[in-house]
Backbone bond lengths (Angstrom), bond angles and torsions (degrees), N, CA, C in turn:
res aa  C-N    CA-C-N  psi(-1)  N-CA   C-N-CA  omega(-1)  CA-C   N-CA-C  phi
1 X - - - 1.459 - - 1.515 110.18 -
2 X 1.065 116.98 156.93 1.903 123.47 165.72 1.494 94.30 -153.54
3 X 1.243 103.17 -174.71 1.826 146.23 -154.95 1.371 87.86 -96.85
4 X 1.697 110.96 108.49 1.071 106.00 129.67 1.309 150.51 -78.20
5 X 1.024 136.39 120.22 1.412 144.03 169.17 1.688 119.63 -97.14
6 X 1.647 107.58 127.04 1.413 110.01 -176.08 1.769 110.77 -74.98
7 X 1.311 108.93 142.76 1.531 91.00 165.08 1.331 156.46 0.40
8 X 2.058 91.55 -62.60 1.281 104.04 -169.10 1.612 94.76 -118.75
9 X 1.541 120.06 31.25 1.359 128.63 173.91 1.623 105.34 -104.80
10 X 1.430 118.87 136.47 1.234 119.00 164.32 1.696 119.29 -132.07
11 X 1.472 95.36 129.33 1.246 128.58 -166.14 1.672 111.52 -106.32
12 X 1.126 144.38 86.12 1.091 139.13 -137.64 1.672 97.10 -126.97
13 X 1.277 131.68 0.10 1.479 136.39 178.98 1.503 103.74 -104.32
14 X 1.258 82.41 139.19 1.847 95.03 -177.44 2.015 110.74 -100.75
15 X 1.498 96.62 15.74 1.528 113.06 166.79 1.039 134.52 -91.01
16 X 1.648 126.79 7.83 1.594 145.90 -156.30 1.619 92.30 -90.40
17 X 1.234 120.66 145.94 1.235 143.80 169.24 1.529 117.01 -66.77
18 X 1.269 162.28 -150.49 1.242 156.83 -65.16 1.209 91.03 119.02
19 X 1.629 128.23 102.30 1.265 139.90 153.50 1.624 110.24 116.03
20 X 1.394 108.36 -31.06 1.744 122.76 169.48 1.524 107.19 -40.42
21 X 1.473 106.28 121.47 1.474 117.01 171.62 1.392 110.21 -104.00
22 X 1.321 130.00 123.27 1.373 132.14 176.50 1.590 110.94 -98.40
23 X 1.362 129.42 86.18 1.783 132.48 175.89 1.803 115.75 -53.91
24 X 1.458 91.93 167.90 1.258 76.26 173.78 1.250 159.00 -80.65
25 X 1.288 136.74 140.22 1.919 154.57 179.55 1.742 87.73 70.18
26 X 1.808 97.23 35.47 1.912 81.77 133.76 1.123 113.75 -90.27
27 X 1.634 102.19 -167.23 1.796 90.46 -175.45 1.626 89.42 -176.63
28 X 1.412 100.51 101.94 1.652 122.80 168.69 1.419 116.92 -91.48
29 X 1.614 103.55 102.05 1.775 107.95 -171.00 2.131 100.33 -79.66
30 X 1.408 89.22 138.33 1.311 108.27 154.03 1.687 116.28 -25.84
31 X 1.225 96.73 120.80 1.553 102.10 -174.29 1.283 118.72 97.55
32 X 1.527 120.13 -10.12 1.483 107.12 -179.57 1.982 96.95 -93.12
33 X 1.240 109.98 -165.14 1.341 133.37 -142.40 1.361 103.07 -129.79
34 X 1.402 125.58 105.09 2.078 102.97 179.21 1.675 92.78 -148.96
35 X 1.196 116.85 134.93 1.545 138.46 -177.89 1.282 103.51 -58.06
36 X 0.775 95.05 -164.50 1.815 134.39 161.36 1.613 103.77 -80.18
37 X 1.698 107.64 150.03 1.222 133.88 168.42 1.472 113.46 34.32
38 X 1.434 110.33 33.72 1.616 113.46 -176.38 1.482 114.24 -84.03
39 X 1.470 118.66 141.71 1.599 105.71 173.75 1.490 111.07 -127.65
40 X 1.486 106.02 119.21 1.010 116.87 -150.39 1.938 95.16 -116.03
41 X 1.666 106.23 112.82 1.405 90.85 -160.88 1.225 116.53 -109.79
42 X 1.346 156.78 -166.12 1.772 168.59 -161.39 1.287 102.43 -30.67
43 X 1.100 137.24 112.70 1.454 130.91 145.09 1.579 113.81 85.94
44 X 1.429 98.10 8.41 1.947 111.37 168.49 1.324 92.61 -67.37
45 X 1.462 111.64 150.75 1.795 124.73 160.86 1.790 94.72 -135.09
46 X 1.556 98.28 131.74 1.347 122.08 157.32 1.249 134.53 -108.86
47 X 1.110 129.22 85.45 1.735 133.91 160.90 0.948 116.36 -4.68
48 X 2.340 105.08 121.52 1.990 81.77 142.61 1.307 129.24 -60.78
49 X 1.110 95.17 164.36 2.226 109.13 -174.25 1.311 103.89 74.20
50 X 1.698 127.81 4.43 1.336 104.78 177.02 1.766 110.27 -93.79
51 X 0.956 139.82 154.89 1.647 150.84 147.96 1.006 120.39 -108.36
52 X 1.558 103.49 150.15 1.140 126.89 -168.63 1.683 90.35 -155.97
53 X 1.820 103.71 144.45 1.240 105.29 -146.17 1.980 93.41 -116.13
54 X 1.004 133.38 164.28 1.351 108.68 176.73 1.411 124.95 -60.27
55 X 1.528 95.55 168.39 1.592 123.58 -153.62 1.403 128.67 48.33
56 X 1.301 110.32 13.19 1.052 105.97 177.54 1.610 137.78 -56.67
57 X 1.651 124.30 120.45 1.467 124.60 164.21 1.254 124.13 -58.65
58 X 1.669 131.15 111.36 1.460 131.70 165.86 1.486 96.46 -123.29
59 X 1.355 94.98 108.71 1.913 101.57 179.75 1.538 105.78 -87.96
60 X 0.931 140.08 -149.97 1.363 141.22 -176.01 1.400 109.92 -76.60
61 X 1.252 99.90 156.54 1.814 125.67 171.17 1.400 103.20 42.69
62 X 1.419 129.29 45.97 1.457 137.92 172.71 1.466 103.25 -85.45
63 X 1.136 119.73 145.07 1.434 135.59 173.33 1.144 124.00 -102.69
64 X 1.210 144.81 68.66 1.695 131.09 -170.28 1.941 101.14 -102.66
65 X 1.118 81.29 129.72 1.821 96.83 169.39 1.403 131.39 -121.64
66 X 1.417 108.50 163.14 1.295 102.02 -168.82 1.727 114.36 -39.08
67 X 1.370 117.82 169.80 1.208 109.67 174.71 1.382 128.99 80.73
68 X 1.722 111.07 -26.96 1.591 118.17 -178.17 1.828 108.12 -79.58
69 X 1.288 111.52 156.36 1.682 99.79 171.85 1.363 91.51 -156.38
70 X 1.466 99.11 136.31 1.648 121.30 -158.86 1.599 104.23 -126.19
71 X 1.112 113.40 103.84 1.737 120.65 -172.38 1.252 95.72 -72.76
72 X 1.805 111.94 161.91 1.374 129.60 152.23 1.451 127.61 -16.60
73 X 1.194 118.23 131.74 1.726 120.85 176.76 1.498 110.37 60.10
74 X 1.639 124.56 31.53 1.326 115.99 -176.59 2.009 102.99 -90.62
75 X 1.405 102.89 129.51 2.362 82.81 163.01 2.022 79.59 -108.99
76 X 1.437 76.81 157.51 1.649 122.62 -175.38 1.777 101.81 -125.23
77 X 1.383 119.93 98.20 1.430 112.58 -149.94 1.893 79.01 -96.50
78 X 1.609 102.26 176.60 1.638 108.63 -174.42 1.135 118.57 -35.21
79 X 1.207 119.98 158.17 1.548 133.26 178.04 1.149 121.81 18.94
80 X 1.745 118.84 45.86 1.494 132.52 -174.32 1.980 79.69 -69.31
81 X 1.579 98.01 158.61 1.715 96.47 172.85 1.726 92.26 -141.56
82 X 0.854 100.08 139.52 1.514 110.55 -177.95 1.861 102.53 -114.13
83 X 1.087 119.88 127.28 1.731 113.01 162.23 1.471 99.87 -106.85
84 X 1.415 97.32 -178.36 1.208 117.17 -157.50 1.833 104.03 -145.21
85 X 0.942 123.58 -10.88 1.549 132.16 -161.80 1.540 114.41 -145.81
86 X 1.525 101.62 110.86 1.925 116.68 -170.80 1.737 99.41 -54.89
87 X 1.557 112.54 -36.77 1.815 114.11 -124.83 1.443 86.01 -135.45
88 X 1.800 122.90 27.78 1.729 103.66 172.03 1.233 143.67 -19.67
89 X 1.049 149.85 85.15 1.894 132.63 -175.23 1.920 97.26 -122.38
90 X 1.261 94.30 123.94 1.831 124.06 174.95 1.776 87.33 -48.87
91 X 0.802 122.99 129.77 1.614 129.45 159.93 1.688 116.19 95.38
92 X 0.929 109.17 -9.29 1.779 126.25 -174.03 1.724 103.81 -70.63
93 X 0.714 105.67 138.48 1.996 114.14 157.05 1.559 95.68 -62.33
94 X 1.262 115.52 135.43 1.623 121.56 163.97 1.704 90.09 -132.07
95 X 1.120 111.73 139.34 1.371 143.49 172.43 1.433 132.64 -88.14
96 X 1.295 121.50 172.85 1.742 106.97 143.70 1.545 121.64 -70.93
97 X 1.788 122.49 -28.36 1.034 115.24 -163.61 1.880 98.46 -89.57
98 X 1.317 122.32 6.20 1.794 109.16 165.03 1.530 93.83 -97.04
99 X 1.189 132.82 9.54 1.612 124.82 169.25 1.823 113.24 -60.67
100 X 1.602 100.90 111.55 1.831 78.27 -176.75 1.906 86.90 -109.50
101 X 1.543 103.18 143.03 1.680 112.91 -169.90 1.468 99.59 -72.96
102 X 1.245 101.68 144.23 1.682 101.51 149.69 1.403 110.42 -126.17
103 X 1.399 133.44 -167.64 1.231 134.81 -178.91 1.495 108.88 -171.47
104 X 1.593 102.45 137.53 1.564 111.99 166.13 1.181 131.32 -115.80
105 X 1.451 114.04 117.11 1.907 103.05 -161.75 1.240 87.48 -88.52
106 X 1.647 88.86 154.95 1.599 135.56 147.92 1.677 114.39 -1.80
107 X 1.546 110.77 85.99 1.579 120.17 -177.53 1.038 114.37 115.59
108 X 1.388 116.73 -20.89 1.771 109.53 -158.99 1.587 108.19 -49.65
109 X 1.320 115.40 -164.67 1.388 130.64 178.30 1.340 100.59 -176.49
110 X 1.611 106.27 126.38 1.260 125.93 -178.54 2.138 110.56 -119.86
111 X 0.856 86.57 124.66 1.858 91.45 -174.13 1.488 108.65 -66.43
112 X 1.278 93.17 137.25 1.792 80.96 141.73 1.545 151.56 3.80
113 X 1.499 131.39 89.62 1.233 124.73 -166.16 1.677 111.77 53.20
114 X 1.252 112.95 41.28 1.685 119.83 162.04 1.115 84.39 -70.36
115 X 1.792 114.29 137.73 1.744 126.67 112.68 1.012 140.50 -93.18
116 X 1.882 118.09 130.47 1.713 98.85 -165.75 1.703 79.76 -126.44
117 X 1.442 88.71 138.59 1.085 123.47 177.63 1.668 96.73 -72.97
118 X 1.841 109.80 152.28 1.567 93.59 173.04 1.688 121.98 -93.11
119 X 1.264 120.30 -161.19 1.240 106.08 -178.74 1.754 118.94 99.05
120 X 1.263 100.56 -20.65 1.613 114.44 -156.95 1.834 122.52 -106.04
121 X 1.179 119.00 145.07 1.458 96.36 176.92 1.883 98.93 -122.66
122 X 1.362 102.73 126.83 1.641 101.08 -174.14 2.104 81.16 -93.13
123 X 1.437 100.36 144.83 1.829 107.78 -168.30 1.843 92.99 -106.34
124 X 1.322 78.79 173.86 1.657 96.44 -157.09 1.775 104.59 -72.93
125 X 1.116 85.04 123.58 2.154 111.15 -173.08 0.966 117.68 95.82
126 X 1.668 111.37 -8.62 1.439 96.74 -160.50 2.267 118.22 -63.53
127 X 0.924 122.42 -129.47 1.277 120.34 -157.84 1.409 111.64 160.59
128 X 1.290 85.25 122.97 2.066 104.72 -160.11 1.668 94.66 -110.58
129 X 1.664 149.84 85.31 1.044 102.94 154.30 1.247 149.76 -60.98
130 X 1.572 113.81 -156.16 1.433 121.72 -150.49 1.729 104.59 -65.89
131 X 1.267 114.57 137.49 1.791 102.11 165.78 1.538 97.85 83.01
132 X 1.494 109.68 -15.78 2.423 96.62 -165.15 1.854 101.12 -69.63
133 X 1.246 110.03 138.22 1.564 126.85 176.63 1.289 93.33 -98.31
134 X 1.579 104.80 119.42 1.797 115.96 162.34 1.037 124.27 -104.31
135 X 1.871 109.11 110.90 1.761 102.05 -179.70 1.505 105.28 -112.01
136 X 1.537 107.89 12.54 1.383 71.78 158.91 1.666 86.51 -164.72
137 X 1.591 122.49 -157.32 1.477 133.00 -171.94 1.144 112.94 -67.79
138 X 1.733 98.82 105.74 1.892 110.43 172.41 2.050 93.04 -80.09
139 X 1.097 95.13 157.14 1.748 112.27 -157.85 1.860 86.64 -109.52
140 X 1.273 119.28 120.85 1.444 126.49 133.84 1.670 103.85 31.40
141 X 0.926 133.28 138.25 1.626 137.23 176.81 1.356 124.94 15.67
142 X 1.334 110.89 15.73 1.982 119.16 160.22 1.242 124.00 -76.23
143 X 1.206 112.95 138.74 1.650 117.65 -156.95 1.743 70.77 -133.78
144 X 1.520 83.56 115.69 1.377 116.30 171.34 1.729 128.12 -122.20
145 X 1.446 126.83 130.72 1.123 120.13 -178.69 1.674 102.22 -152.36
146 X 1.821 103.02 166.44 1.594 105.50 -166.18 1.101 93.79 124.02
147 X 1.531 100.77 169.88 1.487 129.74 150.68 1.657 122.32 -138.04
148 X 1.246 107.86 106.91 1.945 132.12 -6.71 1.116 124.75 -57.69
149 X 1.061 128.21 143.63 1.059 142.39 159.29 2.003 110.44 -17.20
150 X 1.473 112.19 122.45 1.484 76.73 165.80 1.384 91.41 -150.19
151 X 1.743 122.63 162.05 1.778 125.26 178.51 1.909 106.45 -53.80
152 X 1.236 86.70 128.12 1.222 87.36 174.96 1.624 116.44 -129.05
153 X 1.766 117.77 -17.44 1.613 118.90 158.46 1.938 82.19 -158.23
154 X 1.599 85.98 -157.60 1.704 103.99 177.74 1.800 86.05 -138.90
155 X 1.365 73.42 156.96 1.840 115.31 -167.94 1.962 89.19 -124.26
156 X 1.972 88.97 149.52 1.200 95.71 165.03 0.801 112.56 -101.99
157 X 2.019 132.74 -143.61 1.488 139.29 -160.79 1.573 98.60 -89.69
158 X 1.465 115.34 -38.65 1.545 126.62 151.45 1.722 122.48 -42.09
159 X 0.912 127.06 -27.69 0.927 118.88 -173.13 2.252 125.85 95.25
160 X 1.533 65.23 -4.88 1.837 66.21 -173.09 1.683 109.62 -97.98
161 X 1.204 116.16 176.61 1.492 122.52 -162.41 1.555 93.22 -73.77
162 X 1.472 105.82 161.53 1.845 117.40 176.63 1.520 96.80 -125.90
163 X 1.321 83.07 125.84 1.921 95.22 -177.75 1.883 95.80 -107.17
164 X 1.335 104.75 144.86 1.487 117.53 -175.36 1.880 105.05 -100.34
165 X 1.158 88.36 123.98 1.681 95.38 -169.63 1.601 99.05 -91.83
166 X 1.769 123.35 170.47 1.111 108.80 -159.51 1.630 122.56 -85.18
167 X 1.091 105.44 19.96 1.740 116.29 167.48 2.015 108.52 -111.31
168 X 1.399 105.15 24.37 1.086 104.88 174.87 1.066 126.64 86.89
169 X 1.721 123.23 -25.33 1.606 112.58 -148.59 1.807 85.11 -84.04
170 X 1.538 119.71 164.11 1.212 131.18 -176.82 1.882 94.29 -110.25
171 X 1.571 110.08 129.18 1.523 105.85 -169.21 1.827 78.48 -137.40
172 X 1.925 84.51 162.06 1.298 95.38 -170.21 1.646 97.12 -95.50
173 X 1.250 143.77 171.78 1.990 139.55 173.20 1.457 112.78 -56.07
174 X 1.620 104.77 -18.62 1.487 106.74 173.62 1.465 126.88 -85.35
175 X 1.403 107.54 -3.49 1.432 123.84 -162.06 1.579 122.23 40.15
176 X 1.346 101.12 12.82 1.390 93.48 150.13 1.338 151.20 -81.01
177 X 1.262 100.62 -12.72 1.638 94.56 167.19 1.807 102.33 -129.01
178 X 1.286 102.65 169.33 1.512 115.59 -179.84 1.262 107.81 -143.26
179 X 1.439 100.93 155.32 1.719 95.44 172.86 1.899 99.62 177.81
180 X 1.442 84.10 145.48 2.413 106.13 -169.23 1.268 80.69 -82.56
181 X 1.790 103.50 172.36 1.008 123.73 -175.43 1.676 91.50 -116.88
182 X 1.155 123.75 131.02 1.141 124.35 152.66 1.334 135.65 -74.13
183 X 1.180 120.76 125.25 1.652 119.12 -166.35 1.570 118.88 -80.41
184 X 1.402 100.20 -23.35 1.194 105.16 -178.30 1.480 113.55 -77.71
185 X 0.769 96.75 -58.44 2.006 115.62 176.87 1.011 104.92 -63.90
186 X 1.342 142.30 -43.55 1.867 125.71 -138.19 1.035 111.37 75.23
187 X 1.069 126.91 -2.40 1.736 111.54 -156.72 1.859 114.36 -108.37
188 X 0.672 131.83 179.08 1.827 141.95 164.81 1.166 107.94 -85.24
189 X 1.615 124.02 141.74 1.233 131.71 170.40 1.175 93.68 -130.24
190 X 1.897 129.38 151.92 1.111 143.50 -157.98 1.611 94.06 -114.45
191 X 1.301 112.71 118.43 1.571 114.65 168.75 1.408 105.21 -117.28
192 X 1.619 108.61 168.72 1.411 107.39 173.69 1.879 113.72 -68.28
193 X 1.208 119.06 169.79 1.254 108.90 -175.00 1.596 100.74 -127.91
């Protein structure tokens, strides 16, 4: 296998994975980070120092910048924009050390025209809809939307809503997965089902 690259796509990092298609007038600068089997589509730009982990979805007019890191099985739906910098000023030296990280675990899904603010970690499955502004840490299987962003249910590994049956456990329509709510955390715990 190798990297495709479209014509009028430029791919300029010698870090691309095995199976990664680059479409056209994206444009992956030297120094960034890209998996395996990623499809990276029209008018996406990727940063050096940015990653992206395999399979990753970048549909059009996606923004990734230095500093962002995008785990396995993440989609990045249109014109998701990611920043990278708390304290912008037009004319300033910016560095590596005004780089503030963000990160996307393993599954997420980001909608349509998401902005994520940096600083933040969206957790693994979670689910940003269309237009939601993230300022700060979406939690593990929260399906979050708004501006700001705020929890509004949990999503499974599918992507679909988890309804809580009356002994609590939260199951996905497929009944394949299950999972308690932890009281302490907020968070989902994965039990057998």
């Amino acid at each position: 296998m190798t990297v495709k690259v479209h014509p009028q796509g430029l791919c300029e990092s010698d870090e691309v994975g095995d199976g990664t298609r680059v479409w056209a007038f994206a444009h992956v600068l030297k120094g960034a980070v890209v998996g395996r089997d990623c499809n990276i589509c029209d008018g996406a730009f990727v940063e050096d120092g940015a990653v992206l982990g395999d399979r990753v979805t970048v549909k059009n007019a996606v923004l990734v910048w230095r500093g962002v890191t995008v785990e396995d099985d993440v989609f990045l739906g249109p014109n998701v924009l990611f920043t990278n910098d708390l304290r912008p000023r037009s004319g300033t030296a910016f560095g590596p050390d005004d780089v503030v990280p963000t990160t996307v675990r393993r599954g997420a899904s980001l909608g349509a025209g998401v902005v994520v603010v940096c600083g933040t970690e969206i957790g693994e499955y979670a689910f940003a809809g269309a237009g939601a502004v993230i300022t700060r840490d979406v939690a593990p299987h929260s399906f979050v939307a708004g501006n700001p962003a705020v929890h509004k249910g949990w999503v499974g590994k599918c992507g679909a809503r988890l309804v809580a049956d009356d002994a609590g456990v939260w199951r996905c329509a497929d009944g394949d997965e299950a999972y308690v709510l932890d009281d302490s955390s907020g968070r989902l715990q994965a039990v057998s089902s």
